[in-house]
N, C-alpha and C positions, 0 to 999 in steps of 0.2 A: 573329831573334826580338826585337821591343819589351821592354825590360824595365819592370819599373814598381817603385817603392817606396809601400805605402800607409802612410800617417801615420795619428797617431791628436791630432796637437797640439792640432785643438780641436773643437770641439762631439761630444765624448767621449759627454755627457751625452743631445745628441740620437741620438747613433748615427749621425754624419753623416762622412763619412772623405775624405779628400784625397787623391788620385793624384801624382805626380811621376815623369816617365820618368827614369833613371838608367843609365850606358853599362852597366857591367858585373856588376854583379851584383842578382838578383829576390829582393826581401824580402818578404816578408810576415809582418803582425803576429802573435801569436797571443796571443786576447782571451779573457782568464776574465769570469765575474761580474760580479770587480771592476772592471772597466774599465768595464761596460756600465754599472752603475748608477750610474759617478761616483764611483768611486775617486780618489784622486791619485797611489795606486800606481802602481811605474812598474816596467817594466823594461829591463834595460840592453842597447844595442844590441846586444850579441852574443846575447843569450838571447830576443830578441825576434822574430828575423830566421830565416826559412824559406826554402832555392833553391823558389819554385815557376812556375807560369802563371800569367800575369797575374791580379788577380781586385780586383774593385770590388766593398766590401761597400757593400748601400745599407743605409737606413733599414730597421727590422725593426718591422712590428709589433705592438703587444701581444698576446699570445692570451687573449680570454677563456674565462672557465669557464664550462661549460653546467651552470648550477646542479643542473637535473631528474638529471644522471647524480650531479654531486657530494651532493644530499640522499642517493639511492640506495647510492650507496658506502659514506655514512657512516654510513646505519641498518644496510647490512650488516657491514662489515667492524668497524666497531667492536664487535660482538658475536663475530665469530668471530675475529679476530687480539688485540681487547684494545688492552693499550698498544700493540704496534707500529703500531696503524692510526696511532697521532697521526705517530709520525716519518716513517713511508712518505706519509701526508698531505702533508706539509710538505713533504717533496724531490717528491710527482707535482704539487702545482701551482705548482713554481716552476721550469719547465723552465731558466732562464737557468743553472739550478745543477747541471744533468745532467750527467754524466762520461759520455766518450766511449771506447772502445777503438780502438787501431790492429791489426786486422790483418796482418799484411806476407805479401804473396805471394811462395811459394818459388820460381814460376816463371820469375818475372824477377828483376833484379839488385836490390836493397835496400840493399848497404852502406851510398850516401847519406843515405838517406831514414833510417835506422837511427841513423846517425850524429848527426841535426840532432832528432830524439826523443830520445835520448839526453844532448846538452848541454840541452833547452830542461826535462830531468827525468821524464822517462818511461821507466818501468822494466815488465820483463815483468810480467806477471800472472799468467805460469803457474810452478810450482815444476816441479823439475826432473824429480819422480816422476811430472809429469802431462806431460809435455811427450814425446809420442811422436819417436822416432829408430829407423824400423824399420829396413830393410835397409840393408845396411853396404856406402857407396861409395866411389871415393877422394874423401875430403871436403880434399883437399889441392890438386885438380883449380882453379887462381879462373876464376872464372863471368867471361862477357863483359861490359863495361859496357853494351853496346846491350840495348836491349830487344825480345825475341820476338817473331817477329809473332803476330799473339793468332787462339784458332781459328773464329773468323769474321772474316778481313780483309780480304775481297771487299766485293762491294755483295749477294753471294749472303745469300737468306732464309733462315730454317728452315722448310721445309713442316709446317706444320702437321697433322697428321691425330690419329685415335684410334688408335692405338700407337705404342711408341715410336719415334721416328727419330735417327738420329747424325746428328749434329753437323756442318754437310759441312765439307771441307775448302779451305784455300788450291788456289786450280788451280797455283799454281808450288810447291807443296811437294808432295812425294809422302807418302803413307804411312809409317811404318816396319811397317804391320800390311799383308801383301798379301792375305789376306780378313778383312774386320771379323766380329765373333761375331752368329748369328743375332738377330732381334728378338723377346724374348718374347711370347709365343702365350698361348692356353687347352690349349694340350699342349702345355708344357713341356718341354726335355729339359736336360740337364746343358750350362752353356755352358761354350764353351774358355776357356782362360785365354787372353790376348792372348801376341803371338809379342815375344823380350824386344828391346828399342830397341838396335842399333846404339850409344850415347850413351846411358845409362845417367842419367835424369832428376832432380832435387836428392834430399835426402836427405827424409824427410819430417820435419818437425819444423814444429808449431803456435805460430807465434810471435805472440799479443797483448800491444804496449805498452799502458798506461795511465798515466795523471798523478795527482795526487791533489787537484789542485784540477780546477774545470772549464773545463779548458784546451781551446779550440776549434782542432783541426788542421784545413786546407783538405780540401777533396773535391778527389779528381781529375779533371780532366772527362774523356770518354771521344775516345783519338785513333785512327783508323783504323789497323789495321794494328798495334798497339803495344798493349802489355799495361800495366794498372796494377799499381801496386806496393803498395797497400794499402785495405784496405776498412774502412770507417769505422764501427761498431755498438755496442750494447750490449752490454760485454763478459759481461754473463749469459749471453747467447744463445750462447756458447760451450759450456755445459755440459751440454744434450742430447749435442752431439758427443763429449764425451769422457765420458759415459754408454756411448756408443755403441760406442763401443770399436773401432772398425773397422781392419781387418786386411789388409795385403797378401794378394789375390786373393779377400775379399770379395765378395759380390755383392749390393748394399747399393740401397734404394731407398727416395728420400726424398720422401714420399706427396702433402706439401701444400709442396710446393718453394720456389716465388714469396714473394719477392724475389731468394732464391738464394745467401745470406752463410752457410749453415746447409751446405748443398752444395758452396760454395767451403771451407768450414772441414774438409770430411769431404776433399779430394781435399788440405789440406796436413798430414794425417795418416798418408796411406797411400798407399800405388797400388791401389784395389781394381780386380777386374775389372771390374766392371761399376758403374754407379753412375746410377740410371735417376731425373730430375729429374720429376714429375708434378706436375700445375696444370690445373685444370679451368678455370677461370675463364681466359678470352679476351685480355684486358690484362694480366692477372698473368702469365700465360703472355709473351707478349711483352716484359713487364719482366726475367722469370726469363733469358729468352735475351739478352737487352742486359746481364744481368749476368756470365753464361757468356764470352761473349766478350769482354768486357773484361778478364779476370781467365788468363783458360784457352788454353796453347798448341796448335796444331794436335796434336800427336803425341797429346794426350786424344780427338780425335774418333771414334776408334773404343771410346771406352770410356764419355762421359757419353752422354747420351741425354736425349731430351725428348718427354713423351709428356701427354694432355691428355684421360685419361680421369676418370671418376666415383670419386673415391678410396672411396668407399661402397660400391662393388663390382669393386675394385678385384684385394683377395683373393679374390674367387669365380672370376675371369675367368683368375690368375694363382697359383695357391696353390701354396705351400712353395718358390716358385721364389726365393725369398731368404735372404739368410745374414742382413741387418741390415737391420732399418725404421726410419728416423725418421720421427716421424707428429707436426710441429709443427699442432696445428691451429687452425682460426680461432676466435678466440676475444673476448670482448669487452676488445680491449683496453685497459687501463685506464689509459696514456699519451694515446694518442690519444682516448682518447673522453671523457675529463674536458675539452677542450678542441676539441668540433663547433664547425664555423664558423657555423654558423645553429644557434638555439634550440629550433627545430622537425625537428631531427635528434634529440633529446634523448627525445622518446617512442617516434619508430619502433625507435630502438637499444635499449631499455628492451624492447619487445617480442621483438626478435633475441634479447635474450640469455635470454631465459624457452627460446627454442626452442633454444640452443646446446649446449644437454647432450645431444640427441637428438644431434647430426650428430657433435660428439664422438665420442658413443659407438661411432656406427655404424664410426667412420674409423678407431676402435681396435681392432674388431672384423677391420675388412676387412684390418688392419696384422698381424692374427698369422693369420688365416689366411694373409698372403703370405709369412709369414716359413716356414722351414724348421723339422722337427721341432730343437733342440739352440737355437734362431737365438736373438736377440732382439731387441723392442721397445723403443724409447725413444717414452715419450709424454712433449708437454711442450706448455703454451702461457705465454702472457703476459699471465695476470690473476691476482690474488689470489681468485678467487672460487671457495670452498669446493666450485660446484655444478660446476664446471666441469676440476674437479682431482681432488679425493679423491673425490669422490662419483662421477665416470667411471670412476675405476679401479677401485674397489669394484665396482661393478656389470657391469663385465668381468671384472674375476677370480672372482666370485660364478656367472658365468653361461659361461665360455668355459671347456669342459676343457684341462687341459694348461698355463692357464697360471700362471706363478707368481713370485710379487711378487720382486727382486731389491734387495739394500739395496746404497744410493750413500755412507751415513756415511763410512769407513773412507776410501773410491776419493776420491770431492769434499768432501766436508764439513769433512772434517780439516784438509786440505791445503791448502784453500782460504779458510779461517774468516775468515785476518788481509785477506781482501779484498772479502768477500760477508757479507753479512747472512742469516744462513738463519734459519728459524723453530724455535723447539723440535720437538722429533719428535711433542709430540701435538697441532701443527697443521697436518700433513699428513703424519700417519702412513703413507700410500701412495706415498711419493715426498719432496723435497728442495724447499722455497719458499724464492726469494730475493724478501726483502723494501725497499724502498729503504729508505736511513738518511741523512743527511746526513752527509758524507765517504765514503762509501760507497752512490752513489747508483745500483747496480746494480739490474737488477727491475724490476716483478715478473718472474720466472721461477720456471714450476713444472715441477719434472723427475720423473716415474717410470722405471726401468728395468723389462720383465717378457721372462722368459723362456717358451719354449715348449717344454715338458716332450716333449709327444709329437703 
């Protein structure tokens, strides 16, 4: 393998970067802010320098604002958040200052990768109270340096259809499961728990780095047959998942799946039995499974699942047949959509989002009818907007027997304050908002937990 060194010596300021091959060892920079807008900060060649795959940054850019959303935003949110709209303002339209989270996947080896986050100042996010360590293995056992082959390492597809399908397998691996558990029906019956692995799979424990400037770590590109080791997101988007609370032999089904960082965070929590990825939409759906296999060992294929019905009737087709729903839904993003790449995207999305509390509502609806009498709900999307958050869950708990609001203070709020920005409780008394802040440029994220009485 070529290795490369990329340079930052000059035209910093254009964003323009210099390659040089180098015998032994693969550097890469890793660029905050300051580098981009023309710092003369500097740092030193040990804290600068990343083992990775070659990677050529080019020229990036500018993103502009779609004014039409940003007027919108700021007649709304300025009324309903107050002062936090000005700071949450300030960090969504200046993406260059976003902070990133490292996920690290427990299924492959990490010590490196762990290691080179750690000198370059990347410390976990999660406290120890949040940080799940369920079943008890020899954790003395050291893991192989190779990496897994990952559970799509053929050129094999996923067939798509309307229910769900496992995940297929490597032809040169067999199973550890010698029959997989039926596929949910509209008659339901109690599914097995899976038969226990020969090899006895990591421990589970949720490990997200973060930095505290905006420190940019590479992406991994995706290599046949080989699992990545870390997934790159907004470390807010972790905290429906541990909302969620998911449990060794769960049977957990996560309703609006695509991208699939929400799915991969619930499987380094736990072993649940079941874990069933849903995605209506045709390209979402394809991305969801490109993310699967990059991240997911063969021994999981009899336990995720990939299925591409109507999440709006979802729970009619399928009810009580779950222990845990996450139900992230689509929502008008307010990352992405202050920044459309045509101006003329800026009225159609302005209309979407008048209609977005209907489909909401309905997908939180269909989410606790699939959940089990005792189970629970995590609803959560990624916008600040009042109609699309409290105003949804109000109107399901107003109108769906059984269910009943669950407070997150005490579980997330507490524990997590010195790294999130939440809103006082009377700006989304139904649920937990993380609002962005500069140093803390988390969010939005809005999380409700609801349980199902009966």
């Amino acid at each position: 393998m070529q290795r490369f060194f990329i340079s930052r010596e000059f035209y910093v300021r254009k964003r323009v970067f210099k390659v040089f091959p180098v015998r032994t060892t693969a550097y890469l920079q890793i660029l905050s802010c300051k580098f981009i807008i023309g710092s003369k900060a500097r740092l030193s060649k040990k804290q600068a320098t990343v083992p990775v795959q070659p990677v050529i940054t080019k020229s990036a850019k500018r993103r502009q604002v779609c004014q039409l959303i940003l007027d919108q935003f700021e007649q709304q949110y300025s009324k309903e958040l107050g002062p936090l709209w000005l700071s949450a303002k300030v960090v969504l339209l200046n993406p260059q200052c976003w902070q990133y989270g490292v996920m690290l996947n427990r299924f492959t080896s990490v010590a490196d990768i762990t290691r080179i986050l750690k000198l370059q100042g990347f410390t976990s996010i999660l406290p120890s109270s949040v940080i799940y360590t369920l079943d008890p293995v020899d954790t003395h056992t050291p893991q192989p340096d190779t990496h897994p082959p990952s559970i799509l390492s053929t050129n094999q597809s996923l067939p798509f259809q309307n229910l769900p399908v496992p995940i297929p397998k490597h032809n040169s691996e067999p199973s550890s499961h010698h029959n997989p558990p039926p596929m949910p029906s509209a008659d339901p019956g109690p599914f097995p728990r899976p038969s226990p692995s020969p090899h006895p799979p990591p421990v589970p424990s949720l490990q997200c780095l973060i930095h505290t400037s905006p420190v940019r770590f590479p992406s991994q590109s995706h290599r046949p047959g080989q699992l990545k080791q870390y997934y790159l997101l907004n470390a807010a988007s972790l905290l429906p998942v541990l909302a969620l609370e998911v449990r060794d032999g769960d049977r957990v089904l996560d309703l609006c799946s695509a991208p699939g960082g929400k799915a991969l965070a619930i499987l380094q929590t736990a072993h649940p039995a079941l874990l069933c990825c849903n995605e209506v939409d045709p390209n979402r759906r394809d991305w969801l499974v490109k993310t699967l296999e990059s991240f997911l060992p063969h021994s999981l294929s009899d336990t995720v699942t990939v299925c591409n019905l109507d999440g709006r009737t979802f729970g009619e087709s399928q009810p009580g047949m779950y222990d845990k729903v996450l139900v992230d839904v689509p929502c008008s993003n307010d990352r992405s959509w202050l920044f459309s790449t045509l101006s003329q995207q800026g009225a159609p999305r302005l209309r979407e989002r008048r209609n977005l509390p209907n489909l909401q509502t309905a997908l939180l609806r269909s989410a606790l009818q699939a959940v089990r009498p005792g189970g629970v709900v995590v609803y959560s999307t990624c916008t600040l907007s009042r109609a699309e958050n409290q105003e949804v869950v109000e109107a399901v708990l107003s109108s769906v027997p059984g269910a009943e609001l669950d407070d997150l203070e005490e579980e997330l709020v507490l524990p997590l304050s010195d790294h999130f920005t939440f809103a006082p409780p009377g700006h989304a008394p139904s649920g937990i908002l993380v609002v962005p802040h500069p140093g803390k440029t988390w969010g939005p994220m809005f999380v409700s937990r609801i349980k199902r009485t009966h």
